[in-house]
C-alpha positions in Angstrom: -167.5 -129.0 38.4 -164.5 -127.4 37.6 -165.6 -124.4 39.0 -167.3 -125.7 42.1 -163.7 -127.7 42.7 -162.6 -123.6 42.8 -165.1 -122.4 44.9 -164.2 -125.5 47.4 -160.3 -124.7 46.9 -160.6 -120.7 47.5 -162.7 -121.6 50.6 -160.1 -124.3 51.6 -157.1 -121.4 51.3 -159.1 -118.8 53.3 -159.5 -121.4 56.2 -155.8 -122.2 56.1 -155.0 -118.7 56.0 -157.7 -117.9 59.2 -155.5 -120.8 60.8 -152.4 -119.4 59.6 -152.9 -116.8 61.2 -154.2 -118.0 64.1 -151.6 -120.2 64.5 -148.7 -117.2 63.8 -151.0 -115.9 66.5 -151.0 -118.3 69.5 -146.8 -119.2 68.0 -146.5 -115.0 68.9 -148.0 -115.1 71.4 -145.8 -118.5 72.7 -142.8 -117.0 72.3 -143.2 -114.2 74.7 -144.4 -116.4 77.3 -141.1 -118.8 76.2 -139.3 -115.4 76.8 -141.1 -114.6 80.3 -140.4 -118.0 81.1 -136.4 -118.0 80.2 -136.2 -114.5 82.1 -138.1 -116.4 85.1 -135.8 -119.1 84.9 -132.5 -116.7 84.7 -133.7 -115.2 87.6 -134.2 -118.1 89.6 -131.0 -119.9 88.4 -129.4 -116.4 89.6 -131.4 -117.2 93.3 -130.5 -120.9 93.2 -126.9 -120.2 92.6 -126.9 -117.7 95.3 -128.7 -120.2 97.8 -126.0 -122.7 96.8 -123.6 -120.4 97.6 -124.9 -119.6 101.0 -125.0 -123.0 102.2 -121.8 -124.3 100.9 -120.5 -121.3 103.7 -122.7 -122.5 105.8 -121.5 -126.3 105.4 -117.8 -124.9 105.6 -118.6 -122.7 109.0 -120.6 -125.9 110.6 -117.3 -127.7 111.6 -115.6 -124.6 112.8 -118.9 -123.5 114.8 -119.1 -127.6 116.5 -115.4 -127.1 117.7 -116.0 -124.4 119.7 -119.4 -125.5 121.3 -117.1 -127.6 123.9 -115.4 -124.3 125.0 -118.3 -122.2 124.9 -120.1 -124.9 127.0 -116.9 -125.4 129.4 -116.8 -121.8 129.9 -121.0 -121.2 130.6 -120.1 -123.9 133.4 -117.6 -121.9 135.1 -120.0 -118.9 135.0 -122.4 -120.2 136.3 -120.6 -121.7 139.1 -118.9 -118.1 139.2 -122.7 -116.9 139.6 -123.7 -119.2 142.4 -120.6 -118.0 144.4 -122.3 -114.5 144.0 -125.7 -115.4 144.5 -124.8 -117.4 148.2 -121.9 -114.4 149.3 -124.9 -112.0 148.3 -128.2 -113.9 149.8 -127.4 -112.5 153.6 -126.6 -108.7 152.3 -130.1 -109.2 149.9 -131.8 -110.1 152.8 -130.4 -106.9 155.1 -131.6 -104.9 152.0 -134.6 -106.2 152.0 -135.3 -105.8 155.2 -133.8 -102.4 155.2 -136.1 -101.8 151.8 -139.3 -102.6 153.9 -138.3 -100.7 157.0 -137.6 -97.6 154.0 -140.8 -98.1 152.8 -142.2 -98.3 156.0 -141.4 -95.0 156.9 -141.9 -93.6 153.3 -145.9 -95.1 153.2 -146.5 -91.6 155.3 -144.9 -89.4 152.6 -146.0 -91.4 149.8 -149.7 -90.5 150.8 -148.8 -86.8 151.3 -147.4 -86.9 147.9 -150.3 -88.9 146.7 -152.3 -86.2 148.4 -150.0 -83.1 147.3 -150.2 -84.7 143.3 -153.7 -85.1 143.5 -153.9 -81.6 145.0 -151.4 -80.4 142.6 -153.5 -81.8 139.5 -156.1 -79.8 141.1 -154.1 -76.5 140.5 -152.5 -77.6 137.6 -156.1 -77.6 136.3 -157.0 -74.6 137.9 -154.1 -73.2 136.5 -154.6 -74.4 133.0 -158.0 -72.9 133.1 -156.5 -69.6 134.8 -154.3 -69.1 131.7 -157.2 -70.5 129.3 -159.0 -67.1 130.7 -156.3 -65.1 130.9 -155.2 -65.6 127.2 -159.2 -64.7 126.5 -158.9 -61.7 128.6 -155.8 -61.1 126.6 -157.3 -61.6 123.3 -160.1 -59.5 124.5 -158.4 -56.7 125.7 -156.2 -56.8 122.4 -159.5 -56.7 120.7 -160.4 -54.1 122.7 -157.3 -51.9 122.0 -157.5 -52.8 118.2 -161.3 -51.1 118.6 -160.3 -48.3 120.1 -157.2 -47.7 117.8 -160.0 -48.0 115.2 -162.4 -45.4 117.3 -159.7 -42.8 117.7 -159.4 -43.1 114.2 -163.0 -42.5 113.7 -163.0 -39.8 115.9 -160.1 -37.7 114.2 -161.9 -38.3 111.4 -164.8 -37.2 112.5 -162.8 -33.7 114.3 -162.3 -33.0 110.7 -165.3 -33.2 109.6 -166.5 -31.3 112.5 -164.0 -28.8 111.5 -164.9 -28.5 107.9 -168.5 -28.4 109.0 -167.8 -25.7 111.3 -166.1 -23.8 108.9 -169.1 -24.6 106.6 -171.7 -23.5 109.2 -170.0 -20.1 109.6 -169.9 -19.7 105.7 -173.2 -20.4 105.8 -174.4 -18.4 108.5 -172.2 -15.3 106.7 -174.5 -16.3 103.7 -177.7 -16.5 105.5 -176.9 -12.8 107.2 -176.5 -11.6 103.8 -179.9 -13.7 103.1 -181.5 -11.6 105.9 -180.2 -8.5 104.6 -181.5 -9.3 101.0 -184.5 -10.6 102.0 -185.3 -7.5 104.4 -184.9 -5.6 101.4 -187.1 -7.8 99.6 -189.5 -7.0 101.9 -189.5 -3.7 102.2 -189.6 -3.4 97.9 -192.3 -6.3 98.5 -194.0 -4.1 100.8 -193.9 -1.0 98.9 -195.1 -3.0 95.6 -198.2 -4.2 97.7 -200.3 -1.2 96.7 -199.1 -1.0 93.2 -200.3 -4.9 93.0 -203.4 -4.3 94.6 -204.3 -1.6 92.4 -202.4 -3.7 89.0 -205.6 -6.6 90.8 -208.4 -3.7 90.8 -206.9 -3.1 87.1 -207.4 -6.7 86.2 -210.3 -7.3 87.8 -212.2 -3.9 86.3 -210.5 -4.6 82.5 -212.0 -8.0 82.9 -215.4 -7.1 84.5 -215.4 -4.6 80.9 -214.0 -7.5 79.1 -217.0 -10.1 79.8 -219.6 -6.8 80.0 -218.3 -5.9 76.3 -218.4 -9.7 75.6 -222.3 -9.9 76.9 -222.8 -6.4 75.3 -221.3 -7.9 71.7 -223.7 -11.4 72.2 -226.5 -9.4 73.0 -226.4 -6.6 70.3 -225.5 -9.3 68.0 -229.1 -11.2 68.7 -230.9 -7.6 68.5 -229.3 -6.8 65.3 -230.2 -9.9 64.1 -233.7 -9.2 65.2 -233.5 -6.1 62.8 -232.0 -7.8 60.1 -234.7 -10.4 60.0 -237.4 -8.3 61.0 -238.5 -9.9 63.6 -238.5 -7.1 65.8 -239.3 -3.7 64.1 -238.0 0.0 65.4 -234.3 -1.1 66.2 -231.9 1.4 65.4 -228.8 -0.1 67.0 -226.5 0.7 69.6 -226.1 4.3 70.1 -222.1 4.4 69.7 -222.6 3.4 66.4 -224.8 5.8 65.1 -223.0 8.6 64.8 -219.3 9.8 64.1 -216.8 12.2 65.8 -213.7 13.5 64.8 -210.8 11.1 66.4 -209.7 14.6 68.3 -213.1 14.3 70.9 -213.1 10.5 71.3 -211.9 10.7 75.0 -214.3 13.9 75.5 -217.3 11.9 74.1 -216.2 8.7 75.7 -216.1 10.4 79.2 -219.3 12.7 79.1 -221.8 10.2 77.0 -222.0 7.7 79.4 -224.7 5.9 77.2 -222.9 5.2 74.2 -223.9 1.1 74.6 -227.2 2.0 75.0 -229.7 -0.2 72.6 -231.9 3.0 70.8 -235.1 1.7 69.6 -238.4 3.5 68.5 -241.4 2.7 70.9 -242.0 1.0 74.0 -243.1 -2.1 72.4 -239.7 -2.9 70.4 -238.3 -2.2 73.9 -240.4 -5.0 75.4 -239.7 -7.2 72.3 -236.2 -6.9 72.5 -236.5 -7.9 76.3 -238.0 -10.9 76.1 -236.0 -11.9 73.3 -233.4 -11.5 75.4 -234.7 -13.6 78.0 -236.2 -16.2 76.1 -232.3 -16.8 74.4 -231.0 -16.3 78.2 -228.2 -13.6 76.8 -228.3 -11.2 79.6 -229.2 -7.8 79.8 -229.4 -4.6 77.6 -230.2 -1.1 78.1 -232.7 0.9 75.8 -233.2 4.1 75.0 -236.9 4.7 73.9 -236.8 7.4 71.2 -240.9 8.0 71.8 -240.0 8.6 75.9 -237.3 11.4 74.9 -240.0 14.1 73.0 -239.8 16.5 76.0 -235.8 16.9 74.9 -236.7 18.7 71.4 -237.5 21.8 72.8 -233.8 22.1 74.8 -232.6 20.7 71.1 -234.1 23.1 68.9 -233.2 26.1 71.4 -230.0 28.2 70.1 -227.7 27.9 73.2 -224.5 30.5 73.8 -221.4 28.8 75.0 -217.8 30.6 76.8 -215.7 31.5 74.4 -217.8 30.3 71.4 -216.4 26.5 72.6 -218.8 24.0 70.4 -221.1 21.3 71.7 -220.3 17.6 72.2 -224.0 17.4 70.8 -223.1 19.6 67.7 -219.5 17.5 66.8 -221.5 14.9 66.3 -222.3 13.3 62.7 -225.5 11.2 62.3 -227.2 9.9 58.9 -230.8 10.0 60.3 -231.5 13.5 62.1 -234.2 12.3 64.6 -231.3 10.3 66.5 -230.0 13.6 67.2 -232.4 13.2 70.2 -230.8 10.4 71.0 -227.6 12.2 72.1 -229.3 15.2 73.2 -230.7 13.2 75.6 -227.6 11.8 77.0 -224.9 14.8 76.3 -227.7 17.6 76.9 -225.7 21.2 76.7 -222.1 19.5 77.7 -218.6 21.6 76.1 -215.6 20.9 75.3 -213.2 23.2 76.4 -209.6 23.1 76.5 -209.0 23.4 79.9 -211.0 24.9 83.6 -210.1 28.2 83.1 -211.8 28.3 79.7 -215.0 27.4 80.9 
């Protein structure tokens, strides 16, 4: 019980403390509008005291302002008598006026129209004149324009007389150049023309090494499928290209090379290996060979065998030559025959 009495208290004390502080609050926020209020009130006491002040002048300047209403009033009396005087001495002088106004205007309705007439004519040129100048400063605009654009052209053109000028002076360089050019090139022409045959015959060169080149090249494939035929012995009486043999000493190579103009030649033995070796040739599509039938050269071994005297002693391509079988003799026989080597015309 005790405890809930507590519980009950503490809750108590937080209220009063909520409304404490509520209450120091709204008693804050009281004051300041006590304090707005006070400086309202100053203020206004200030206004009311100034008010008060105005009207207790104003009640003192009421009695002065009453006693001199009667003289103000006496003396608007005696002006306006004053004025009726003026208006009655003036009413026959305002009517001559008058009159003399109308008659004015009379003769001024006339002019009046003219001027009417000359305004309306002068808002005409006015206008006209207004646009007049309206074109004139566009004209003048324009030709400022214009001169600006031409100031700018001249420019361009001075700059482009120097280019001119450099490009003149470039053109003549140039042209000195290309006169040199000529000159070289003339030259070139003539060295080109006098190089013409030495090209066409450097072309023949070409074209005959390479002719040889792909003849030796067939030669090789072909004599490389005969030999092969030999090897295998499926073609008998091949001896082999003639060239190869037989040996020379190094010293006759160029002799033998020139004079035996069969050295490729393919010798066989009989007609028959020469047939073989054809149409082994065709049937592998390899080209063609040459052969030199050893049967077909019989008639040669009496022109062999046949002791021949030479000038001057001067030996036989035919005898230089080494071989390791002696009937090919009549191989070369048949293609050197009685030829010499000599050392030069006279010796022969």
């Amino acid at each position: 019980e005790l405890e809930n009495n507590m519980k009950v208290c503490k809750d108590q004390f937080k209220e009063f403390e909520r409304k404490d502080v509520k209450h120091r609050e709204d008693l804050k926020h009281l004051k300041q509008k006590i304090k707005k209020l006070e400086d309202k009130a100053e203020k206004d006491t200030s206004k009311i005291e100034g008010s008060a002040k105005e009207i207790e002048e104003s009640t003192n300047l009421i009695p002065q302002l009453e006693e001199e209403i009667p003289k103000l009033q006496e003396r608007l009396n005696q002006e306006e008598k004053v004025l009726e005087r003026i208006k009655e001495s003036s009413r026959e002088e305002t009517e001559k006026l008058r009159a003399e106004l109308a008659q004015v205007r009379t003769e001024l309705e006339p002019w009046e129209n003219q001027i009417i007439e000359h305004k309306g004519r002068l808002d005409v040129a006015s206008g006209e004149k207004k646009l007049m100048k309206q074109k004139h400063d566009g004209a003048r605009a324009e030709l400022t324009g214009a001169q600006n654009q031409m100031e700018i052209i001249k420019e361009k053109i001075k700059t482009k007389d120097t280019f001119i000028t450099e490009l003149e002076g470039k053109i003549e360089k140039h042209q000195s150049e290309a006169s040199e050019a000529r000159k070289v090139e003339q030259e070139c022409l003539k060295q080109e023309e006098s190089l013409i045959p030495l090209e066409q015959a450097a072309r023949q060169k070409v074209v005959e090494i390479k002719s040889t080149r792909d003849s030796e090249k067939n030669h090789g494939t072909v004599l490389k499928a005969i030999l092969q035929a030999k090897e295998s012995k499926e073609i008998d009486g091949i001896y082999g290209r003639l060239g190869d043999l037989g040996a020379i000493d190094a010293k006759y190579d160029v002799a033998i090379s020139t004079a035996c103009h069969g050295l490729d030649y393919i010798v066989v033995e009989t007609t028959n290996s020469a047939q073989a070796c054809v149409e082994l040739l065709r049937r592998r599509n390899l080209g063609i060979a040459t052969f030199m039938i050893l049967e077909k050269q019989a008639h040669h071994l009496r022109k062999l065998q046949e002791k021949v005297k030479t000038p001057e002693g001067v030996p036989r391509l035919f005898d230089l030559v080494k071989v390791k079988d002696e009937k090919l003799k009549l191989a070369f026989f048949a293609t050197l025959g009685n030829t010499v080597v000599a050392k030069d015309l006279d010796q022969v």
